[in-house]
C-alpha positions as a Markdown table, in Angstrom:
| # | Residue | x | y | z |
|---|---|---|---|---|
| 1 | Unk | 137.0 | 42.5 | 185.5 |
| 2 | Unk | 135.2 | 40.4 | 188.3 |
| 3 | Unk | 132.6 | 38.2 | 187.6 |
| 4 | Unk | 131.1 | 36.1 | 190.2 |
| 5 | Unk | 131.4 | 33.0 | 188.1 |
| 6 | Unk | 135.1 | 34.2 | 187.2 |
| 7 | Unk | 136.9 | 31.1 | 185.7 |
| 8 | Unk | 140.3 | 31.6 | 186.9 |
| 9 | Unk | 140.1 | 28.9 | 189.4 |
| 10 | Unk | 138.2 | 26.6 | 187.4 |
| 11 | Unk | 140.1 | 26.7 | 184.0 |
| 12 | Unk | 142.6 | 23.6 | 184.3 |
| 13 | Unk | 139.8 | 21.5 | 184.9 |
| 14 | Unk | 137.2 | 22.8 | 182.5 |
| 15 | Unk | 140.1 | 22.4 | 179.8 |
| 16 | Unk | 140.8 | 18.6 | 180.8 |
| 17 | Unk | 137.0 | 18.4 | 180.4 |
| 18 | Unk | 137.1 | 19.1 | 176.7 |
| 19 | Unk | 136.1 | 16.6 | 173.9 |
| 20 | Unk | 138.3 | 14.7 | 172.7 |
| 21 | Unk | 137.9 | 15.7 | 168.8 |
| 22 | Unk | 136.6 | 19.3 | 167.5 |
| 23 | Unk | 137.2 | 21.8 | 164.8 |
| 24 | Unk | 135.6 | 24.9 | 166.0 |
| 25 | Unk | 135.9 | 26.8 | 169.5 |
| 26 | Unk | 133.3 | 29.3 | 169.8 |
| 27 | Unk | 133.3 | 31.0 | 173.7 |
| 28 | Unk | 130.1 | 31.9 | 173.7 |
| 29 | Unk | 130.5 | 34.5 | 176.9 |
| 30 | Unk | 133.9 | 35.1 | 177.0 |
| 31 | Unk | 134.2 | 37.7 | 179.6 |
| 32 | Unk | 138.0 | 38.2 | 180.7 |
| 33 | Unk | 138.9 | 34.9 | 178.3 |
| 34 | Unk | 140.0 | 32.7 | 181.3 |
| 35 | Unk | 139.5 | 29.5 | 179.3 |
| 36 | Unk | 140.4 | 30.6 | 175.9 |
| 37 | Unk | 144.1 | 32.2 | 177.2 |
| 38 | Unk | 144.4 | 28.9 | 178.9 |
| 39 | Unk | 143.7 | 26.4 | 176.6 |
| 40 | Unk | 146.2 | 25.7 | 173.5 |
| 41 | Unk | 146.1 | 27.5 | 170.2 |
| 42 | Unk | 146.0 | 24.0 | 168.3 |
| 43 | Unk | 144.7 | 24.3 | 164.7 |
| 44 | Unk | 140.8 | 24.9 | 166.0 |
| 45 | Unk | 139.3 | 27.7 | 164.7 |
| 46 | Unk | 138.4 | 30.2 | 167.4 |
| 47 | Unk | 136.0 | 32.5 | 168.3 |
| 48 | Unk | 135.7 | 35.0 | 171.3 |
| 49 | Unk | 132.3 | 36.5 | 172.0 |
| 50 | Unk | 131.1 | 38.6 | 174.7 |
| 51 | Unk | 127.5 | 40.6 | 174.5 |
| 52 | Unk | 129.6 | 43.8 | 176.2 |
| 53 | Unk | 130.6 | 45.9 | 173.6 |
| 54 | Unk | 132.6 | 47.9 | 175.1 |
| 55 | Unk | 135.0 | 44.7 | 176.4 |
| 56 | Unk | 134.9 | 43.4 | 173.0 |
| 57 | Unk | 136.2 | 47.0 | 171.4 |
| 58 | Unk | 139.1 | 46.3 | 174.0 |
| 59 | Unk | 139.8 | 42.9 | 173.0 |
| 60 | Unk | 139.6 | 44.2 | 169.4 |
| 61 | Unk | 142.2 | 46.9 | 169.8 |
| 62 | Unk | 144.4 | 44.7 | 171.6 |
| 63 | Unk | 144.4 | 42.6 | 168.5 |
| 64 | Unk | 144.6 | 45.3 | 165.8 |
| 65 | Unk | 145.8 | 48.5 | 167.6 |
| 66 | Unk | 148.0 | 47.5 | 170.5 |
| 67 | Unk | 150.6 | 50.3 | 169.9 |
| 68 | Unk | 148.0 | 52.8 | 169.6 |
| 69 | Unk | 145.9 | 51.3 | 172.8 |
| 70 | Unk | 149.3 | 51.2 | 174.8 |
| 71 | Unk | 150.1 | 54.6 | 173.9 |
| 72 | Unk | 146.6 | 56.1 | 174.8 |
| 73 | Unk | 147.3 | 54.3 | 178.2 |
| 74 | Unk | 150.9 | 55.4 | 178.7 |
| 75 | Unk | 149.8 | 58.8 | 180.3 |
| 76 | Unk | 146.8 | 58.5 | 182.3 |
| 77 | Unk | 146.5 | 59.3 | 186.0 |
| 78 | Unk | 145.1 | 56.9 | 188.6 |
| 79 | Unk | 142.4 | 59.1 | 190.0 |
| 80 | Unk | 139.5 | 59.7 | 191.5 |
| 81 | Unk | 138.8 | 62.7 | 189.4 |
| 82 | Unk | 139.6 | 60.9 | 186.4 |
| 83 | Unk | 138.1 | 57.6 | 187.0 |
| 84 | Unk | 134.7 | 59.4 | 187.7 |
| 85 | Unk | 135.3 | 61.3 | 184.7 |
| 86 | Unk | 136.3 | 58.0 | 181.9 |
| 87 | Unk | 133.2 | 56.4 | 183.7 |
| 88 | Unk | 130.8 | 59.1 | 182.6 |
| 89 | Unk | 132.6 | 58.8 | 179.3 |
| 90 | Unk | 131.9 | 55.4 | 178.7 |
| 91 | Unk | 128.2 | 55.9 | 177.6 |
| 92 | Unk | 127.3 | 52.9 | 174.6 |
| 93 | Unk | 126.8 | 55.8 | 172.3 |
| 94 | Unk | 130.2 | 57.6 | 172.9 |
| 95 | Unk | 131.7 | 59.1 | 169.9 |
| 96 | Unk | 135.3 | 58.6 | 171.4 |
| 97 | Unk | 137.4 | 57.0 | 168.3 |
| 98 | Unk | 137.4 | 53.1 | 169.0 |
| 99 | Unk | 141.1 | 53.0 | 170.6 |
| 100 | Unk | 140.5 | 55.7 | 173.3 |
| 101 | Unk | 137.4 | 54.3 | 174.1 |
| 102 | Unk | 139.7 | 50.9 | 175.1 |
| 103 | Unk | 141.8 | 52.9 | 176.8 |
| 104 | Unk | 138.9 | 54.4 | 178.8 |
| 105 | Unk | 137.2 | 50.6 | 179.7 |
| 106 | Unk | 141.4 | 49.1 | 180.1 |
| 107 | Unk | 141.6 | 52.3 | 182.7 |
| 108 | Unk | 138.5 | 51.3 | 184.2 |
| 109 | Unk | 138.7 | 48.0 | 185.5 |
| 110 | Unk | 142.5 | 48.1 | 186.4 |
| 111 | Unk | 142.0 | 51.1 | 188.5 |
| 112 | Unk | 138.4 | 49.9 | 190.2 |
| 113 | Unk | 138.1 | 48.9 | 193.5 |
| 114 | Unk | 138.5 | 44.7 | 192.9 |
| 115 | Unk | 138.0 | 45.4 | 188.9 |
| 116 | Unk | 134.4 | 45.9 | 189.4 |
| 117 | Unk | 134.3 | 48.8 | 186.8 |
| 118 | Unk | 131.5 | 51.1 | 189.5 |
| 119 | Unk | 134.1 | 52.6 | 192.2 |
| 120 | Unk | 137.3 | 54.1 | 192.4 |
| 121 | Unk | 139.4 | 51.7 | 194.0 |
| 122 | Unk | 142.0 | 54.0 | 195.9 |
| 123 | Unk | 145.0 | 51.4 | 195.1 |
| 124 | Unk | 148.3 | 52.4 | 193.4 |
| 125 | Unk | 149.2 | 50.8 | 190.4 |
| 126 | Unk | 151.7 | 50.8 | 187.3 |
| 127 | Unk | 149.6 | 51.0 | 184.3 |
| 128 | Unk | 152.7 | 50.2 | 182.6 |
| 129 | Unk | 153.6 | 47.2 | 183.9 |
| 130 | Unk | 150.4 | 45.9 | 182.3 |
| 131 | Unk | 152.4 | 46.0 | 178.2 |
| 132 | Unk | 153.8 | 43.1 | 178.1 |
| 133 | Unk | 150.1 | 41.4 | 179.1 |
| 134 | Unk | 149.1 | 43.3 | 176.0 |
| 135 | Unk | 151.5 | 42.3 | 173.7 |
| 136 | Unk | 150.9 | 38.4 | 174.9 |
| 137 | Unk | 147.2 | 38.6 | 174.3 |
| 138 | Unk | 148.1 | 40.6 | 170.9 |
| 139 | Unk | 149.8 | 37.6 | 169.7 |
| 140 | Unk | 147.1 | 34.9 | 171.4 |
| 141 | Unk | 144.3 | 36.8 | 169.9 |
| 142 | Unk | 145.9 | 37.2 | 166.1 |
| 143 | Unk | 143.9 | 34.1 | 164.6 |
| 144 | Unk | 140.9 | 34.3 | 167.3 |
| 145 | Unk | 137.3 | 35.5 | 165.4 |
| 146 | Unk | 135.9 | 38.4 | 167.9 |
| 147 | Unk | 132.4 | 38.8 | 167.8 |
| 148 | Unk | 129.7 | 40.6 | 170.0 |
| 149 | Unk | 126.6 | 39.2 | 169.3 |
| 150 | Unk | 123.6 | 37.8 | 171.2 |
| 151 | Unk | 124.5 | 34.2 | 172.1 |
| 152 | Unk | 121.2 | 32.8 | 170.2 |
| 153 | Unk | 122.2 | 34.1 | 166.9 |
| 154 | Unk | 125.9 | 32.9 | 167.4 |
| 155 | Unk | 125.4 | 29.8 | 168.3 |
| 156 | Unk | 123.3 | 29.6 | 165.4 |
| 157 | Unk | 126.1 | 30.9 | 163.0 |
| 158 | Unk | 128.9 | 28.9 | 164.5 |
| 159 | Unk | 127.2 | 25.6 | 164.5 |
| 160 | Unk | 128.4 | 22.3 | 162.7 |
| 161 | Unk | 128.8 | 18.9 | 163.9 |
| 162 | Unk | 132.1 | 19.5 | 164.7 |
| 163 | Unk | 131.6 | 22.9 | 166.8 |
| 164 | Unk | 132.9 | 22.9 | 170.3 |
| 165 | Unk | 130.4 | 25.7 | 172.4 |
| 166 | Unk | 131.9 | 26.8 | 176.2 |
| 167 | Unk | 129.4 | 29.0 | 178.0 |
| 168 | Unk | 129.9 | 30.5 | 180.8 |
| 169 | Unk | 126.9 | 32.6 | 181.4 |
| 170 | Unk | 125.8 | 34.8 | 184.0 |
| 171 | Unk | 124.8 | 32.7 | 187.1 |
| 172 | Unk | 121.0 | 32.5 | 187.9 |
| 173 | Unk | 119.9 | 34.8 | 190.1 |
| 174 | Unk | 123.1 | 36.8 | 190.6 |
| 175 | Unk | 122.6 | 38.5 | 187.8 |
| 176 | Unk | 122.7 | 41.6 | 189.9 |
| 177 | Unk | 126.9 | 41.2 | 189.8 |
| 178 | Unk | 126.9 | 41.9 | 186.3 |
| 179 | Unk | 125.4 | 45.2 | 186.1 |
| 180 | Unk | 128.3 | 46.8 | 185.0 |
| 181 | Unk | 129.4 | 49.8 | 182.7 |
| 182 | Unk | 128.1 | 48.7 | 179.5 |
| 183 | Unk | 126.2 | 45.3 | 180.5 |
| 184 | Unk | 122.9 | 44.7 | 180.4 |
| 185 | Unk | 120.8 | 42.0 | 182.7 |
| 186 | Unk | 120.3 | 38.4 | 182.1 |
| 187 | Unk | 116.7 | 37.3 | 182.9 |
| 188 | Unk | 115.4 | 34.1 | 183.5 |
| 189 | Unk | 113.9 | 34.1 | 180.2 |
| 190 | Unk | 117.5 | 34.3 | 178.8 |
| 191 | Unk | 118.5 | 31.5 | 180.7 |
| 192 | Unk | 116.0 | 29.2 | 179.0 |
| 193 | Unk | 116.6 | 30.4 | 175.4 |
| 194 | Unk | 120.1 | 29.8 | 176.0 |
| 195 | Unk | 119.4 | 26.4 | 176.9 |
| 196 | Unk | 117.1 | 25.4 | 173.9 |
| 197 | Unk | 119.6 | 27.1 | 171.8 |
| 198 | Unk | 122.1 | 24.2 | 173.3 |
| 199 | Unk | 119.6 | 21.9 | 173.0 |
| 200 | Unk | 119.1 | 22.2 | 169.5 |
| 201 | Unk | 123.0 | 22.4 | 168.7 |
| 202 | Unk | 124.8 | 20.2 | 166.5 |
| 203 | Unk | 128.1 | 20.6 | 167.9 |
| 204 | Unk | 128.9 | 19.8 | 171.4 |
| 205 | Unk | 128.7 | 22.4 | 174.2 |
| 206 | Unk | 130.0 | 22.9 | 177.8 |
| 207 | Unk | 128.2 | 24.9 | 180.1 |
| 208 | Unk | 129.4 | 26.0 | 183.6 |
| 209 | Unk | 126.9 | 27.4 | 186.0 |
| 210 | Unk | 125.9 | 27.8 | 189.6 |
| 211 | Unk | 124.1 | 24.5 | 191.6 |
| 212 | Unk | 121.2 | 25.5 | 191.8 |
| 213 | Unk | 117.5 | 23.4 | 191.8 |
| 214 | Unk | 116.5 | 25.7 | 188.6 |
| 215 | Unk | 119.3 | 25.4 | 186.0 |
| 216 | Unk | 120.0 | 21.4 | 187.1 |
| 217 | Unk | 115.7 | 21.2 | 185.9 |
| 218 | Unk | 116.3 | 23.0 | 182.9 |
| 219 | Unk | 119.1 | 21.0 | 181.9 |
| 220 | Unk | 117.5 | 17.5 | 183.1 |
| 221 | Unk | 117.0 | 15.7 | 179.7 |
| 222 | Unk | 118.4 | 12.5 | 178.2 |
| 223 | Unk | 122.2 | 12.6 | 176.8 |
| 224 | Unk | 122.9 | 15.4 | 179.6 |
| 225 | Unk | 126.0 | 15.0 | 181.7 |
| 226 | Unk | 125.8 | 17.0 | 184.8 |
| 227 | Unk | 128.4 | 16.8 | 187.4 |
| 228 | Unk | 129.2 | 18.8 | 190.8 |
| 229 | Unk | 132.0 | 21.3 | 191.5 |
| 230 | Unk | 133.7 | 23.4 | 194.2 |
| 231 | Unk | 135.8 | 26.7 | 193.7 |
| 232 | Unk | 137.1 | 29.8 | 194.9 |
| 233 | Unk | 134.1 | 32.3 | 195.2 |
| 234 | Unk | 136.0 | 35.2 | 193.5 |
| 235 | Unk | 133.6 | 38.1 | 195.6 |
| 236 | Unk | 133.6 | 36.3 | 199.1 |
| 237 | Unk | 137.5 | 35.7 | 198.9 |
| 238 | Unk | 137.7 | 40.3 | 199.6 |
| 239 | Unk | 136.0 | 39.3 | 202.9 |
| 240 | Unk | 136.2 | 35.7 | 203.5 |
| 241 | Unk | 139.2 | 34.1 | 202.6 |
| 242 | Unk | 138.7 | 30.5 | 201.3 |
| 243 | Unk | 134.9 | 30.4 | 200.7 |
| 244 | Unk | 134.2 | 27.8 | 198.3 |
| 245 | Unk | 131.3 | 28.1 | 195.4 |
| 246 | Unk | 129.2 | 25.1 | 194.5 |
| 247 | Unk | 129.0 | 24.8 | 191.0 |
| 248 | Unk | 127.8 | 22.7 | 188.2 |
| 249 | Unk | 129.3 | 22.0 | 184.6 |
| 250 | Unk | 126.9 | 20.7 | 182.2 |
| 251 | Unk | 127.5 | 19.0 | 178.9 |
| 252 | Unk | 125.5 | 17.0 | 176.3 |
| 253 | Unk | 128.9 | 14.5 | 175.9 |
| 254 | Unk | 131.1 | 11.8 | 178.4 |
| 255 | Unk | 133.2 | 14.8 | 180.4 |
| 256 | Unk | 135.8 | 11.7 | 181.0 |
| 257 | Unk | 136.2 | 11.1 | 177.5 |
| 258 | Unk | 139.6 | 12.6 | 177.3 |
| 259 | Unk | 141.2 | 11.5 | 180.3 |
| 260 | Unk | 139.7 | 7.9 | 179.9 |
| 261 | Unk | 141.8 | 8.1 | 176.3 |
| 262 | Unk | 145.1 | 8.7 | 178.2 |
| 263 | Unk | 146.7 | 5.4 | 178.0 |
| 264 | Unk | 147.5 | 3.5 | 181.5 |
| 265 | Unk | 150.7 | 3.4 | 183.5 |
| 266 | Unk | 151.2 | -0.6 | 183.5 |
| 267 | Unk | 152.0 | -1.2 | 187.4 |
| 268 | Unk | 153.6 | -4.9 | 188.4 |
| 269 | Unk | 152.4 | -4.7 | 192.0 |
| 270 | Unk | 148.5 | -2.8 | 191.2 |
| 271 | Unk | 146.1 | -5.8 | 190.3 |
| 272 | Unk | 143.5 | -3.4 | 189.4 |
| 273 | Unk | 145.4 | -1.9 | 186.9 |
| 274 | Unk | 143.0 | -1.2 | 183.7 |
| 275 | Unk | 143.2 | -4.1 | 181.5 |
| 276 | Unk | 144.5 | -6.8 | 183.8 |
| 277 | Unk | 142.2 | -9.6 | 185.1 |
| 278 | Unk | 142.6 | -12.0 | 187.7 |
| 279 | Unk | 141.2 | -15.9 | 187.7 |
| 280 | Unk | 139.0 | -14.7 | 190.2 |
| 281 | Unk | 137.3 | -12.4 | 188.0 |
């Protein structure tokens, strides 16, 4: 699917950002589950949520059903016909059986113009070839908790001093991008009840979001790390190859806490290395 704060891009370094020590992962919007497929298994308990139901019904099925979800995929047509047809399906209240419904959202966004779930996207592609991307997140997703609840009451659920919360909400003020089948907006109002949510967290949380003078406010508060990022903008790049996206990640720990652990290559000829001194100093 595409998000405008898609984390593809981002996800080797919002990993290397992680605390050093937790016990629970809880991704609070997990969208297309950039950071969770990236990140190792470990022994953390995990949980995947996303406020989309009918993206978490997918992710469900791919953990439960995946024979049944790649067999309700194995004969469907790339069409406009069709694609207008599975999108008028896709009403919240459907009665569809859980795995066809999957198949309908899986149908979707692979065969919507730049996985953007509203038009047809005229492009041919080998449903098929996606199976073996099914069976891999089968097996990634076998010990993952998936949830779809509103971010308030499961950050309230999941908390413990040693919870680990990564959000990745919608951006402020683009919230416009995420009107898609089976989404609902994100208001400015949400925006601040995530962050007192955070605020009042035991656990430690990091947030990714876009620079803007509003969200770096909300967030400005003691204990509040907030550094300054650039990526790929994920929209632009269908129209402007190389635009870059200023962005923000936000946590309420030391970001450099895990690389700062990584012990020091001792160099002969660096007399800056860590840990060496000169009479000078």
């Amino acid at each position: 699917m595409s998000w405008i704060g898609g984390k593809k891009s981002l996800r080797e370094l919002i990993v290397s950002l992680f605390p050093l020590y937790y016990e629970r992962y809880i991704e609070v919007f997990g969208g297309a589950g950039w950071i969770l497929f990236h990140k190792n298994p470990g022994n953390d308990f995990e949980v995947y949520n996303d406020f989309n139901s009918l993206l978490v019904n997918l992710y469900r099925c791919v953990r439960e059903k995946p024979n049944e979800l790649m067999d309700a995929l194995r004969y469907c047509l790339n069409s406009r016909k069709d694609f207008d047809y599975i999108k008028n399906c896709l009403a919240r209240d459907s009665p569809a059986p859980d795995v066809q419904k999957a198949a309908w959202f899986y149908q979707l966004i692979r065969y919507s113009y730049a996985s953007g779930l509203t038009s047809f996207g005229s492009q041919p592609h080998d449903i098929w070839s996606n199976f073996p991307l099914i069976e891999q997140a089968h097996r990634r997703l076998a010990k993952v908790v998936i949830e779809n609840k509103d971010f308030e009451k499961l950050i309230r659920q999941y908390d413990r001093p040693v919870s680990f919360f990564y959000c990745d909400p919608p951006y402020f003020e683009t919230e416009g991008y995420y009107k898609n089948v089976g989404e609902d907006g994100f208001t400015e109002k949400d925006h601040i009840r995530l962050r007192d949510s955070l605020m009042k967290a035991q656990g430690k949380f990091l947030l990714s979001y876009n620079d803007c003078e509003f969200i770096r406010e909300l967030y400005n508060a003691p204990g509040i790390q907030i550094d300054a990022y650039t990526r790929i903008n994920n929209i632009k790049q269908r129209y402007d190859g190389g635009a870059q996206f200023p962005e923000i990640l936000i946590a309420n720990y030391d970001m450099q806490e895990r690389s700062l652990s990584i012990p020091a290559q001792m160099n002969l000829f660096d007399i800056r290395a860590p840990g060496f001194t000169t009479d000078e100093e």
